[in-house]
C-alpha positions as CSV (number, residue, x, y, z in Angstrom):
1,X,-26.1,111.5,77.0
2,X,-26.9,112.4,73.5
3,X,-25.3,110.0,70.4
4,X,-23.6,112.9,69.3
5,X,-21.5,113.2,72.8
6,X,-21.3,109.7,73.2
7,X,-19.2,110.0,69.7
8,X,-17.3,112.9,71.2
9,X,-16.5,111.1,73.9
10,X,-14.7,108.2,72.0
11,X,-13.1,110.5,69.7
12,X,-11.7,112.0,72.8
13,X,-10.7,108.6,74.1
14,X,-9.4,107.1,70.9
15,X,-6.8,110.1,70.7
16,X,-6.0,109.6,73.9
17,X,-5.2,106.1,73.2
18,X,-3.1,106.7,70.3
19,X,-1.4,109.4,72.4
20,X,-0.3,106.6,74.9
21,X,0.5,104.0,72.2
22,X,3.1,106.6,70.7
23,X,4.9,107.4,73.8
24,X,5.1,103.1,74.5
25,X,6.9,103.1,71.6
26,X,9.1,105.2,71.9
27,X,9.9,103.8,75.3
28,X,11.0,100.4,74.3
29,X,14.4,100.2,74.5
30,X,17.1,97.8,72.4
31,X,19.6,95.3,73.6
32,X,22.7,97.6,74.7
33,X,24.7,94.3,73.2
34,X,23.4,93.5,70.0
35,X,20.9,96.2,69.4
36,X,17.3,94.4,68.9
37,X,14.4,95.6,69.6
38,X,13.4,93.7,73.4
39,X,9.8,92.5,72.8
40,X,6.9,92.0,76.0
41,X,7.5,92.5,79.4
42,X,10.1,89.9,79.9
43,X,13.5,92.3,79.7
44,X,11.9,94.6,82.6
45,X,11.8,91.7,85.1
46,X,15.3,89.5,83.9
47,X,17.6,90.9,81.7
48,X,18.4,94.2,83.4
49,X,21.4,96.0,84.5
50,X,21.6,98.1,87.5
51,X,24.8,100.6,87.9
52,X,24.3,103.6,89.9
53,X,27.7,104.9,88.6
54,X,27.4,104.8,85.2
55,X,25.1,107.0,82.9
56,X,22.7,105.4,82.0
57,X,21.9,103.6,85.0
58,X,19.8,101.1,83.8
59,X,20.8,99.0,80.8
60,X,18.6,96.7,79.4
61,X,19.5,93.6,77.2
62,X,17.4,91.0,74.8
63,X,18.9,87.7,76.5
64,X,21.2,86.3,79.5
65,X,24.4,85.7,77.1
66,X,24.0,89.1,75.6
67,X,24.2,91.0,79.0
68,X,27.1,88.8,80.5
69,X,28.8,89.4,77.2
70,X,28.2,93.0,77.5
71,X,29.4,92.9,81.3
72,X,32.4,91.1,80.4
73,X,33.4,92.9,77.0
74,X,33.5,96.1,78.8
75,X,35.3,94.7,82.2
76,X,38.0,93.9,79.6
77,X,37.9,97.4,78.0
78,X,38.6,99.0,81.6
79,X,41.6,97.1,82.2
């Protein structure tokens, strides 16, 4: 390979890159109680909430306490 297609390569590869970061971002969701931005990898694995009758179906939350108080604030609503 050439220097010249090595450097098209990595152009190619940097975009690509950039391409990925963008959609990431946009992807990250925010606490449905108190609206922060959830940080890492964390909020996939603990602080999730699965209801196939709702829309959406997955809710996501920054912490423990805000999802129960989410859970309970809008039990109480329903009633």
């Amino acid at each position: 390979m050439s220097k010249n297609e090595i450097v098209k390569v990595t152009l190619l590869l940097m975009e690509a890159f950039k391409e990925i970061k963008e959609r990431e971002k946009i992807s990250i969701p925010h606490c449905e109680f108190c609206g922060k931005k959830i940080v890492g990898t964390k909020w996939n694995k603990k602080y999730h909430h699965i209801n196939i009758a709702q829309e959406p179906k997955k809710r996501f939350f920054c912490s423990r306490q805000c999802k129960l108080r989410w859970i309970f604030e809008n039990s109480s609503s329903i009633n």
